[in-house]
Every structure is written in C-alpha cells, then in structure tokens.
N, C-alpha and C positions, 0 to 999 in steps of 0.2 A: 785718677789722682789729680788732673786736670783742674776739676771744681774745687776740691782742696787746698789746692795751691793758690789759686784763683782768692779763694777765702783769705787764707793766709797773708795775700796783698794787700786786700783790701781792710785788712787789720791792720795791719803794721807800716803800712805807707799812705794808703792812701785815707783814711780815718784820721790821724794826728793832723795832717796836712788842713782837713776840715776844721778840727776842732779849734785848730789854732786858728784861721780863719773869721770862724764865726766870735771870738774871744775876741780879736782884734776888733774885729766891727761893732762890736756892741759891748765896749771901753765904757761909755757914756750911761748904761745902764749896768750895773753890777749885778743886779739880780738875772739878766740876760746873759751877759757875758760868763755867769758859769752855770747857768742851767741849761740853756740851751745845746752844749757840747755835752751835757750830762745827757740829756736827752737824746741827743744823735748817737750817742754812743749806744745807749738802751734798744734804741730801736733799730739800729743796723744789728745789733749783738744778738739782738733774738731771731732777727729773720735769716741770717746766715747760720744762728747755731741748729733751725731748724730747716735748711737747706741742706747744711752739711747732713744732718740725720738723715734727709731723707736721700741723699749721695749715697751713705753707707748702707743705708737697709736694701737699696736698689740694688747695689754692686753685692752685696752677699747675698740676695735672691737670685742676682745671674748665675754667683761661681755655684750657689746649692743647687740651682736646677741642672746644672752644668756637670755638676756630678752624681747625682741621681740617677739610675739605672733607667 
C-alpha cells in the first residue's frame, strides 16, 4: 500500500504546489501560464495511473499465487 499512498501525495500535495508554481512564473505569458500546469497535470496523471495499475496487478498476482495449491 506503500506506492499507493506514495501516489496519493503526490496528487494532492505535491502536484497543486507545482502547478501553482509554474502559473506564478509564467504570469507574463497567459497561454503558458495555464497550459502548461494543464500539461503537468496530464502527464504526471498518466504515468502514476499506470504505476498504480501495475502496483495492483503485481500485489494480486502475489496474494493468487500465494493462495494456489
């Protein structure tokens, strides 16, 4: 559950923290300042929704072999 949580943080603490970041910095460009946290959002959301997947298929190939005769 470890990576899960791990995920979990990284959504909800430490992603906002960014986005607001890169907003601030790139004030002067509007089209930057909201595509770009659009974009970090995109590409962190996919590589952690497909980490988490493979967290899960991993952990329930342990507990099924684990119970397997």
């Amino acid at each position: 559950m470890l990576p899960t949580a791990d995920i979990a943080n990284a959504l909800l603490t430490t992603l906002p923290a960014y986005d607001a970041s890169l907003f601030l910095d790139n004030l002067s460009d509007p089209i930057n300042a909201i595509g770009l946290p659009i974009a970090a959002d995109l590409g962190l959301g996919i590589f952690l929704a497909n980490y988490e997947t493979d967290v899960v298929f991993t952990a329930a190939e342990t507990i099924l072999s684990s119970i397997s005769p």
